[in-house]
C-alpha positions as CSV (number, residue, x, y, z in Angstrom):
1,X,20.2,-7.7,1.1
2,X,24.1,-8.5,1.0
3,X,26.1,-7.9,3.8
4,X,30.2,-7.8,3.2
5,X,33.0,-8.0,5.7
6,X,36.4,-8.5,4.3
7,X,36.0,-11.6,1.9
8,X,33.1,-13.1,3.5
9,X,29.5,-11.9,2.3
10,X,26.1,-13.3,3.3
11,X,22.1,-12.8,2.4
12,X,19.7,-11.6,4.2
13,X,16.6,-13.1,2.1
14,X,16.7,-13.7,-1.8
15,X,12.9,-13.4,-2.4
16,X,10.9,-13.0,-6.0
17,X,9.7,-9.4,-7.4
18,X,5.9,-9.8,-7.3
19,X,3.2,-7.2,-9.6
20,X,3.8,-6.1,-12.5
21,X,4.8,-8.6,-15.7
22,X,7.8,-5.8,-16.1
23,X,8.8,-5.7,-12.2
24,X,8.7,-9.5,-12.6
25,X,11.0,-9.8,-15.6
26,X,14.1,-8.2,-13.0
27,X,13.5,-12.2,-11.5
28,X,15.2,-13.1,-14.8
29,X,18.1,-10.6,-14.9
30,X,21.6,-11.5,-13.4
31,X,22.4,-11.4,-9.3
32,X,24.5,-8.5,-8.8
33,X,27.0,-10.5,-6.9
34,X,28.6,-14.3,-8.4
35,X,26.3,-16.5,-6.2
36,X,29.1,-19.1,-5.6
37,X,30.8,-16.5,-3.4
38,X,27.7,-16.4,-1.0
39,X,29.2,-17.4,1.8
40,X,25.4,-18.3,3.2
41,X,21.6,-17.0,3.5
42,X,19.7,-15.7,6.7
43,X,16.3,-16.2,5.7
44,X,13.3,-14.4,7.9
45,X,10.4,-16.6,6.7
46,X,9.2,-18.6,3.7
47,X,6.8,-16.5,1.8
48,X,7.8,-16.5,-1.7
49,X,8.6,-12.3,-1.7
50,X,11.3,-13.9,0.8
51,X,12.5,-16.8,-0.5
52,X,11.8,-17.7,-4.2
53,X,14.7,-16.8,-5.7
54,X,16.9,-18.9,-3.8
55,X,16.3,-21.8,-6.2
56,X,17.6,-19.6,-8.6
57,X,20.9,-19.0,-6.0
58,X,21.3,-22.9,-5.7
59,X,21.3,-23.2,-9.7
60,X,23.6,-21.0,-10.0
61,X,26.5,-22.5,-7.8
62,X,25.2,-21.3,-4.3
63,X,25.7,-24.7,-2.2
64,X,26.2,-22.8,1.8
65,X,23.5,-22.8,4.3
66,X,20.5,-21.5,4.3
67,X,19.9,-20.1,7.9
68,X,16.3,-20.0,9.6
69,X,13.8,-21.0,12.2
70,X,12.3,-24.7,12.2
71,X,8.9,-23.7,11.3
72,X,10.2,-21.8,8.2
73,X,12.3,-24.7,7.5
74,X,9.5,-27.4,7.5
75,X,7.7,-24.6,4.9
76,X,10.6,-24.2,3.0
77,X,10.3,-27.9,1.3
78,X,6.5,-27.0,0.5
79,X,6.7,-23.3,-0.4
80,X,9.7,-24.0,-3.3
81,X,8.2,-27.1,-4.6
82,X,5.3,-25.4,-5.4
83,X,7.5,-22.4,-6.9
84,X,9.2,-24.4,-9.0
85,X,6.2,-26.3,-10.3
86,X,4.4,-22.8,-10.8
87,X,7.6,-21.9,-13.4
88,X,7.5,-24.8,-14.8
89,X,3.9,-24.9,-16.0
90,X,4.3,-21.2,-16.4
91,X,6.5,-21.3,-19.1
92,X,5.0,-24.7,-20.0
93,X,1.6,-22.5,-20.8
94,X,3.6,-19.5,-22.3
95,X,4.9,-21.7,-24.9
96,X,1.4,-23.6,-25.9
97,X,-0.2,-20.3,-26.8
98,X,-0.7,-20.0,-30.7
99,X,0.0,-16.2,-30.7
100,X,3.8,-16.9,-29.6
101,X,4.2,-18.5,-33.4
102,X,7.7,-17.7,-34.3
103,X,8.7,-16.4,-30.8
104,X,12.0,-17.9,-28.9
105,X,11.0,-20.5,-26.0
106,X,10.5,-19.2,-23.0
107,X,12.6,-20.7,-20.0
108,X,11.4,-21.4,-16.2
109,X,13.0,-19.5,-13.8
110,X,14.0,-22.4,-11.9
111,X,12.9,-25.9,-11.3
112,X,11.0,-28.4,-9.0
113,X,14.5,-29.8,-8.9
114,X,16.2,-26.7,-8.3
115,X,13.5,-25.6,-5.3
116,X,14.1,-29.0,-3.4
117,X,18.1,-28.5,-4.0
118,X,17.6,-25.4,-2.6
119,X,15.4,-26.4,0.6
120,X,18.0,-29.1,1.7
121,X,20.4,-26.3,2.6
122,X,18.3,-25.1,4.9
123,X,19.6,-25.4,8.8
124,X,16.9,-24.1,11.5
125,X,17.5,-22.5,14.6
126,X,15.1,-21.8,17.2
127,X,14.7,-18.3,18.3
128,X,16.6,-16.4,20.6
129,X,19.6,-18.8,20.3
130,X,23.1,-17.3,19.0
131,X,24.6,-19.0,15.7
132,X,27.7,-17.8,13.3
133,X,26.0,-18.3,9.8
134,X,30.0,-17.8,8.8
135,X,32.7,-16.7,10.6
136,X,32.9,-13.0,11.4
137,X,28.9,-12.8,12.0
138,X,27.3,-13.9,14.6
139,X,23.1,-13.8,14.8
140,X,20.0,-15.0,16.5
141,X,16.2,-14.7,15.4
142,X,13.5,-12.8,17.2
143,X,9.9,-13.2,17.0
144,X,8.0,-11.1,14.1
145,X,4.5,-12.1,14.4
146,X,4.2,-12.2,10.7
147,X,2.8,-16.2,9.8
148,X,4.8,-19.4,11.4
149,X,8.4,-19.2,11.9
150,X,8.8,-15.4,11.1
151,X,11.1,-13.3,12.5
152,X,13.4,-10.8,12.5
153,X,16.8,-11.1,12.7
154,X,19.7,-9.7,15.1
155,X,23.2,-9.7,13.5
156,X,26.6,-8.7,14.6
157,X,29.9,-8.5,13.1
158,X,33.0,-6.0,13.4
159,X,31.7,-4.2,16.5
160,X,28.4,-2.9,14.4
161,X,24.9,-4.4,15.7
162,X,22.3,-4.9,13.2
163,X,18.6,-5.6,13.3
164,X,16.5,-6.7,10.1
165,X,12.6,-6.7,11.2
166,X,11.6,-8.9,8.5
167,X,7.7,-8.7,8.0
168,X,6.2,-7.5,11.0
169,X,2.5,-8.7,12.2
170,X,0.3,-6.8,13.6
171,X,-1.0,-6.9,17.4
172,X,-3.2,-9.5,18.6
173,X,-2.7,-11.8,15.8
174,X,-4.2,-15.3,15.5
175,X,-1.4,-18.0,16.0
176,X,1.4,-15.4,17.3
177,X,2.8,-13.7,20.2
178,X,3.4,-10.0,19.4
179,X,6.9,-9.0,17.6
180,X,9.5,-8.7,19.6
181,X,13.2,-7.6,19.4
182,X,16.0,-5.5,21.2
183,X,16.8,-2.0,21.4
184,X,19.8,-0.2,21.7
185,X,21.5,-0.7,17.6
186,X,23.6,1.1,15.5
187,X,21.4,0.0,12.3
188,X,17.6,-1.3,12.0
189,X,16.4,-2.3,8.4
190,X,12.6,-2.2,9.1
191,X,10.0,-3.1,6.4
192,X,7.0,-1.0,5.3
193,X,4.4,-2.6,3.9
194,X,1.4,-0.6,5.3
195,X,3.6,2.7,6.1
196,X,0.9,4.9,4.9
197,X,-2.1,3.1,6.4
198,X,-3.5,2.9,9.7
199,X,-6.1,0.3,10.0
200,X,-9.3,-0.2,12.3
201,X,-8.0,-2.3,15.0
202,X,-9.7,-5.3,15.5
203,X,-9.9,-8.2,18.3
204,X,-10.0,-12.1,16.8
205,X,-13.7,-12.2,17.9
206,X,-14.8,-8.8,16.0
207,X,-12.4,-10.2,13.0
208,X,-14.8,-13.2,13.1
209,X,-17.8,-11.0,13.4
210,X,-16.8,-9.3,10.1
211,X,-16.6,-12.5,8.4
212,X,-19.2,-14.2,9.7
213,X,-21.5,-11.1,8.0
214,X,-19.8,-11.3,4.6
215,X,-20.3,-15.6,4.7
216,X,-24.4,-14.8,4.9
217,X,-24.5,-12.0,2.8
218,X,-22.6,-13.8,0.0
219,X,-24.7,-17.3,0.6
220,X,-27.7,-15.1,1.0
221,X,-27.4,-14.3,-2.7
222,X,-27.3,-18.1,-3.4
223,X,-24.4,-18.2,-5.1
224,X,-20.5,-18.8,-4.0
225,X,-18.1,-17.0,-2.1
226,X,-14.9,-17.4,-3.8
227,X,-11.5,-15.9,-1.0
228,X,-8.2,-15.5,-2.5
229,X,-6.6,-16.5,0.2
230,X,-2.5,-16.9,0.3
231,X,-1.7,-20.7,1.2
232,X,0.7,-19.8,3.7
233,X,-0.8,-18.7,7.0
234,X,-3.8,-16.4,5.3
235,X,-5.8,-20.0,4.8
236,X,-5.2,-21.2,8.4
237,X,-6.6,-18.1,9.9
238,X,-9.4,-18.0,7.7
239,X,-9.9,-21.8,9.0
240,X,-9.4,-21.4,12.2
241,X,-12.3,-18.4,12.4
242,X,-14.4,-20.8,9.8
243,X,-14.4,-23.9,12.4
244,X,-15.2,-21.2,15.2
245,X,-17.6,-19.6,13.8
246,X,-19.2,-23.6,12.0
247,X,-19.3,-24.7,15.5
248,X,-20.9,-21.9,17.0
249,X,-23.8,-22.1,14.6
250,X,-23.1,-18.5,13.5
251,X,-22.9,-19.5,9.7
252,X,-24.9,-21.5,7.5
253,X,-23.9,-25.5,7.1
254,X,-22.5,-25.1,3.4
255,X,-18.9,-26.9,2.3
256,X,-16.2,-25.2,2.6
257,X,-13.1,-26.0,-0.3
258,X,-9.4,-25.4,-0.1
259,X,-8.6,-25.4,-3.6
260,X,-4.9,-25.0,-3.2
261,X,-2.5,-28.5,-2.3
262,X,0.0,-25.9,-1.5
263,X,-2.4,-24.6,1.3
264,X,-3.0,-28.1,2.3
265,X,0.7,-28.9,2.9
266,X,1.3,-25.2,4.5
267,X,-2.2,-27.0,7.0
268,X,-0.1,-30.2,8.1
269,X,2.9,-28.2,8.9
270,X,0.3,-26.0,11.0
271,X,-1.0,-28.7,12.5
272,X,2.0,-30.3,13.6
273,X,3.1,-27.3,15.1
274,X,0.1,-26.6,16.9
275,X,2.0,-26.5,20.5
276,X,3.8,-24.1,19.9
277,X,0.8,-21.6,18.8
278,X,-1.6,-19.7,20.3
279,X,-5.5,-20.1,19.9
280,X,-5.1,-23.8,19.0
281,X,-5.3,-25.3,22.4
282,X,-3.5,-28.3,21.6
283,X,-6.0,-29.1,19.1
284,X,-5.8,-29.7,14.8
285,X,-8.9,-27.1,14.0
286,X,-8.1,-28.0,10.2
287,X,-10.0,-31.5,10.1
288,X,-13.2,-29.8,10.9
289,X,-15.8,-31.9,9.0
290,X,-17.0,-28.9,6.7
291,X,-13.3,-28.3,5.5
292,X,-12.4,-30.2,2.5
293,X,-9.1,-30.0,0.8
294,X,-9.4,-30.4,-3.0
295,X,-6.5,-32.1,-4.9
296,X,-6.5,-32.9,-8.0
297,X,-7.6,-30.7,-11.0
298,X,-10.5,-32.5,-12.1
299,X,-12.1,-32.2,-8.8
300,X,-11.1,-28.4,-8.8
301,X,-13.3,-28.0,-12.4
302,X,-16.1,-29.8,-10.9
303,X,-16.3,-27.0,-8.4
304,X,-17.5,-25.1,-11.6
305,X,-21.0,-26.6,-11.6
306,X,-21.6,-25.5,-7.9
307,X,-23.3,-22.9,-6.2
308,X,-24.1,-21.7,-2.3
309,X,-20.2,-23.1,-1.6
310,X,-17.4,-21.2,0.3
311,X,-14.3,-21.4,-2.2
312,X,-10.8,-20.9,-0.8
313,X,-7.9,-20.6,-3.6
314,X,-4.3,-19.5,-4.5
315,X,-2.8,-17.4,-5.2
316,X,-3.6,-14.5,-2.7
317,X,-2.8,-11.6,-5.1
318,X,-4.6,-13.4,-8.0
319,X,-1.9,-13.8,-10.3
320,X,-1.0,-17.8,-10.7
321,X,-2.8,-20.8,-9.3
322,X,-6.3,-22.1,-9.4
323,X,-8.0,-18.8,-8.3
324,X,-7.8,-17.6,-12.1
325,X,-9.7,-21.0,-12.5
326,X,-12.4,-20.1,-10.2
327,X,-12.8,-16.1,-10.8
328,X,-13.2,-17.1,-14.6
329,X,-16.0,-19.1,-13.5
330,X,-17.5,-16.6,-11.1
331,X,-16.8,-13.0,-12.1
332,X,-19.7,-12.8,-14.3
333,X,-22.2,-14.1,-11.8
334,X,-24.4,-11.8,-10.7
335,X,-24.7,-14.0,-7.6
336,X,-21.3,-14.4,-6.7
337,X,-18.7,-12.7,-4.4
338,X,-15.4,-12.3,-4.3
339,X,-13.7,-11.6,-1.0
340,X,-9.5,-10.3,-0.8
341,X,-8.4,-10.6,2.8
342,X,-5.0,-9.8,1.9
343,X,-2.9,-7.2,0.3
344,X,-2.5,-6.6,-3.4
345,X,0.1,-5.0,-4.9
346,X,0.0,-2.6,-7.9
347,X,-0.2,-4.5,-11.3
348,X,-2.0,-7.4,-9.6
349,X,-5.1,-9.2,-10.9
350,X,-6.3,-8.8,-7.5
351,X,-5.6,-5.1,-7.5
352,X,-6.9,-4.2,-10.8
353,X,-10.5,-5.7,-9.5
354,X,-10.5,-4.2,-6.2
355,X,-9.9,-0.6,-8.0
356,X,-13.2,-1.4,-9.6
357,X,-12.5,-3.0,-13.0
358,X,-15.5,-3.8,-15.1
359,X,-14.0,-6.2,-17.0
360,X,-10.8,-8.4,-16.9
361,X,-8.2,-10.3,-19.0
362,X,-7.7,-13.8,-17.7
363,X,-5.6,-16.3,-19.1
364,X,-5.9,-14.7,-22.7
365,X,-9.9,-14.4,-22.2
366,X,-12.4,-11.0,-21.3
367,X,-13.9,-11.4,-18.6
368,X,-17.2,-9.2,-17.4
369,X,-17.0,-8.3,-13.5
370,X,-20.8,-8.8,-12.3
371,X,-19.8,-10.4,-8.9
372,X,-19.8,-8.4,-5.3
373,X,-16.3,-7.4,-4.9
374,X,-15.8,-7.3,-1.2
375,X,-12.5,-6.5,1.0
376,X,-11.7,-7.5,4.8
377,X,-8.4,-5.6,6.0
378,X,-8.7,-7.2,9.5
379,X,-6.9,-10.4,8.2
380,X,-3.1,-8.9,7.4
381,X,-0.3,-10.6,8.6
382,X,1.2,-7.2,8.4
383,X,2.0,-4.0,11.1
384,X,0.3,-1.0,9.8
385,X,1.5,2.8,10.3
386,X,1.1,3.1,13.6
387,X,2.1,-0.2,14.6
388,X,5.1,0.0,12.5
389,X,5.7,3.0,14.7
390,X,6.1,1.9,18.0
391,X,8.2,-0.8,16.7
392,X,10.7,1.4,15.4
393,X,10.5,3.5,18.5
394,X,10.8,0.6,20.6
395,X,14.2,-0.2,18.9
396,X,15.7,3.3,20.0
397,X,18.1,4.7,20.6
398,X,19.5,3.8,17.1
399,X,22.9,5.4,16.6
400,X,23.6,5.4,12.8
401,X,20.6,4.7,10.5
402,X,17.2,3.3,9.7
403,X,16.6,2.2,6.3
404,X,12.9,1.3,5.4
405,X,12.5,-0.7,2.8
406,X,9.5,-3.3,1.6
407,X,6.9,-0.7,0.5
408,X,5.5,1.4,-2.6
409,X,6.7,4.2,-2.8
410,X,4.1,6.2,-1.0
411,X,4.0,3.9,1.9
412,X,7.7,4.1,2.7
413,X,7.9,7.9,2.2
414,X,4.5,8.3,4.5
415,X,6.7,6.2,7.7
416,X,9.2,8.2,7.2
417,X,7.8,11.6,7.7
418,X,5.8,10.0,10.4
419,X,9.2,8.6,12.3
420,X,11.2,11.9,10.9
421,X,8.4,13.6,12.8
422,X,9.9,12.2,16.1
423,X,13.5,12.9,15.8
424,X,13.8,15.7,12.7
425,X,18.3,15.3,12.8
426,X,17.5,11.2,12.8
427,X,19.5,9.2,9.3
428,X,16.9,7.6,7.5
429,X,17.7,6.1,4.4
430,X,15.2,4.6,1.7
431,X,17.4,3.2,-0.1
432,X,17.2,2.2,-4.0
433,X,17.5,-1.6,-5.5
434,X,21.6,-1.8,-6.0
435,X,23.0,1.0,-4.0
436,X,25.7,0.4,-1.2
437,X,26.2,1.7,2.4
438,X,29.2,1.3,4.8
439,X,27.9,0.6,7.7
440,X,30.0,1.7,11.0
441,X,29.2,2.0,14.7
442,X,27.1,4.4,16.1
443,X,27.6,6.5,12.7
444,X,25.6,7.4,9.9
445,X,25.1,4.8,6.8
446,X,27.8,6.2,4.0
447,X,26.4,5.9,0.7
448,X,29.1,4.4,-1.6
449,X,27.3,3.5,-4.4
450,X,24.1,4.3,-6.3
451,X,21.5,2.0,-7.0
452,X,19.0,1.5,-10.3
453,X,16.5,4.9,-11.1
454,X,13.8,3.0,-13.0
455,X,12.1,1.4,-9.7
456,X,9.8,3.5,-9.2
457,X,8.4,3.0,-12.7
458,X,8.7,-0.7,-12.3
459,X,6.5,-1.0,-9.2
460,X,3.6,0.1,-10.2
461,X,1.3,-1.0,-13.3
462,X,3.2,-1.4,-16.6
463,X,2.4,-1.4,-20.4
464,X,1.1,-5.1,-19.9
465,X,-2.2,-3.5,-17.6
466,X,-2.7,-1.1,-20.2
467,X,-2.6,-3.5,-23.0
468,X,-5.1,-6.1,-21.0
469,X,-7.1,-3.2,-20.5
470,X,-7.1,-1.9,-23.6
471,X,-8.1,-5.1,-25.2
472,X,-10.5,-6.2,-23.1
473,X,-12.1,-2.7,-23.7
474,X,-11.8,-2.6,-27.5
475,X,-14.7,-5.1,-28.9
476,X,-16.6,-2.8,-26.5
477,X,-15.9,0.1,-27.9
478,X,-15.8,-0.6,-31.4
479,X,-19.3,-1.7,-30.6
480,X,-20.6,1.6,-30.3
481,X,-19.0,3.1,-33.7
482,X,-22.8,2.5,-35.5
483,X,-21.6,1.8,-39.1
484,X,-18.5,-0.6,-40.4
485,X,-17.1,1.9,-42.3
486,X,-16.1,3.5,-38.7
487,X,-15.0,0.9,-37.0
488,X,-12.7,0.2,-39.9
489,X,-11.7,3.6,-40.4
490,X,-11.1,3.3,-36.3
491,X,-8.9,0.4,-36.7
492,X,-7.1,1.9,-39.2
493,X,-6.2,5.0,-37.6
494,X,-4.8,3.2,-34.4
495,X,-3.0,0.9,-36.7
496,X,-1.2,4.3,-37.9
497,X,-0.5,5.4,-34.6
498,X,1.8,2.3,-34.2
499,X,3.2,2.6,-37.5
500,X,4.4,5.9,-36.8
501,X,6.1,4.7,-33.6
502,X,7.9,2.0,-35.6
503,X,9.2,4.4,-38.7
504,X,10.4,6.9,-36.1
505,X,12.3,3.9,-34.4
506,X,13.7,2.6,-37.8
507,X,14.5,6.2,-38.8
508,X,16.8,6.6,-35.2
509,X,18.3,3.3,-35.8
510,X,19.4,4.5,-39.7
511,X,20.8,7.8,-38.3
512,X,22.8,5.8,-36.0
């Protein structure tokens, strides 16, 4: 989000689209303001939704500071790094494959280079403590409860007050205090992730309990259980409840591998911030002596000729990273198990299996799905529906508007009618990628410009999850045409189909 005032202009977050591969081509497109006139970033925490795209803003002539709390600073070095290597390689890969013959190169979004320039601009605050990120603003951070160093963020400037929740944990979360923030604005921009759900609640020790029945039913089987697990803040909890539970004797004696050196850095900046969290007592749970943190890739393939192993990789959502290793490897196992405890958005590897997919494209081959596919919701890092709820309530009165943002398109419409509910003459605004508000005190947002119309068609699954569903489907289906002479005559007619499409096109293109 930009916010103007005069001739100065600053960012609250400059994070990468994530799902689809056509939401995740609008990374590429051009910012919609000239980042050298960023006068500098607010940033609410380090996941990459957040943050990955200022790399992209340093490249491109953005050299102000990047405000934020220390925790998310320390992350900040770790989280880009990684980002940048993950283009890199990315495009790297892209540009190996022999079907791209002929194709222009493709180009990483940004660099390793680029991510570390971009981290060195970061100046932390702590919470609670008032800062002018440029002149004109003033703002101070609150505590979101999301992972380390989250939190949402106050900001004032030409008499209008303005919160920004950030991502909002849930109650009762490992590690964190419980969101807080003041009451009393003229604007609240509230995220809404899990808008249309309301989940079981759940203490730590029944969130253990769940996992501690998944970890023997999976080893029961005598085969692995493989977690995508996000590096940042996902894998600690899921640590954390491991050691509890290892020490308590409640789960079998097997090893248990982080697969993910991001995750491993994310752990030391954990640890070293272990004061300052709850349900660490001081202490550094992560060197628990069934923990082992894998590094390099050929110990990551040797994981391939294990079994009876508790496997813990990136990327949480399945889409980059060494989990694609390790479900290539496992999927087809009759034995195995494969456990999210995190959530997916549409278009996502990880989505497309936990809608039931029998088999899956990865890394250009088909993969059969024989392994249990299990979920755990008690692990988000996210405020459901209800929770979501009191927060805004507990921000009241609000005098202008409340935009919700940071959700598909059912879960942001879902809040609203639940928060409408409460006040039907309320401004609520869900507003679109590009549009633009004046903002005023204790009035109504003003709707000065409209945004882009093809977002709703972007967030959800594209072309691309047909395509990989379609193909990995085919050789199946083909298979049950019983002579060649039909499977050719099959081919052929679908062949036909596409050369309609492109004579119609060239036929437009003539008339033009």
């Amino acid at each position: 989000m930009e916010l103007r005032l005069g001739d100065r202009s600053i960012l609250v977050d400059c994070g990468l689209f994530q799902g689809s591969r056509s939401l995740e081509t609008l990374n590429h497109g051009d910012f919609s303001f000239d980042p050298r006139k960023i006068d500098a970033v607010v940033l609410t925490h380090a996941h990459i939704d957040h943050c990955g795209l200022l790399p992209k803003l340093s490249a491109q002539g953005f050299d102000r500071p990047i405000w934020c709390t220390p925790a998310t600073s320390d992350l900040l070095e770790y989280m880009l790094a990684d980002a940048g290597r993950i283009q890199e390689s990315e495009a790297d890969r892209r540009n190996r494959r022999r079907d791209r013959a002929g194709e222009s190169q493709f180009v990483p979004l940004y660099t390793e280079e680029d991510a570390l320039r971009a981290w060195r601009l970061s100046r932390p605050v702590p919470l609670s403590e008032w800062f002018d990120p440029v002149p004109g603003f003033r703002a101070r951070f609150w505590n979101a409860g999301h992972i380390l160093g989250a939190a949402s963020v106050e900001i004032e400037a030409a008499g209008v007050r303005l919160l920004f929740s950030g991502d909002l944990g849930p109650d009762n979360k490992a590690f964190h205090p419980d969101p807080q923030a003041p009451s009393g604005l003229d604007h609240v921009v509230c995220e809404s992730t899990y808008g249309d759900r309301a989940r079981e609640k759940f203490t730590i020790e029944q969130r253990r309990s769940q996992l501690e029945a998944e970890i023997k039913q999976a080893l029961a089987n005598s085969g692995n259980l493989v977690i995508p697990s996000f590096a940042l803040e996902r894998t600690q909890e899921l640590l954390l409840d491991l050691a509890r539970l290892a020490d308590a004797n409640r789960i079998p004696n097997v090893p248990i591998f982080v697969d993910s050196p991001l995750a491993s850095r994310a752990t030391k900046v954990f640890a070293a911030h272990a004061s300052e969290m709850e349900d660490m007592d001081g202490q550094d749970v992560f060197r628990h002596p069934s923990i082992h943190y894998v590094e390099d890739v050929a110990e990551s393939i040797r994981l391939n000729t294990i079994s009876g192993a508790i496997i813990m990789a990136a990327s949480g959502m399945c889409e980059a990273g060494r989990i694609r290793h390790h479900l290539k490897h496992n999927l087809f196992r009759r034995e195995s198990t494969v456990l999210f405890v995190g959530f997916q958005a549409k278009g996502t590897l990880g989505r497309v299996l936990l809608d039931g997919a029998q088999r899956v494209r990865i890394s250009g081959e088909d993969v059969n799905v024989r392994a249990r596919i299990r979920r755990i919701d008690s692990y988000s890092a996210h405020a459901d529906r209800d929770e979501l709820h009191r927060w805004i309530a507990a921000r009241r009165p609000i005098a202008g508007s409340l935009f919700l943002d940071h959700g598909e398109q059912e879960a942001v419409a879902s809040l609203r009618e639940l928060v409408q509910a409460d006040d039907p003459a309320a401004s609520i605004v869900t507003p679109q990628i590009g549009e633009t508000y004046a903002l005023e005190p204790g009035a109504p947002a003003r709707r000065v410009q409209t945004g882009r119309v093809d977002m709703d068609l972007l967030a959800g699954p594209d072309w691309q999850n047909d395509y990989a569903d379609f193909v990995t489907h085919l050789k199946q289906h083909l298979g049950r045409i019983r002579s060649e002479r039909a499977r050719r005559e099959a081919l052929a007619q679908m062949r036909r189909v596409l050369d309609t499409y492109e004579d119609a096109r060239h036929r437009r293109s003539t008339a033009k």
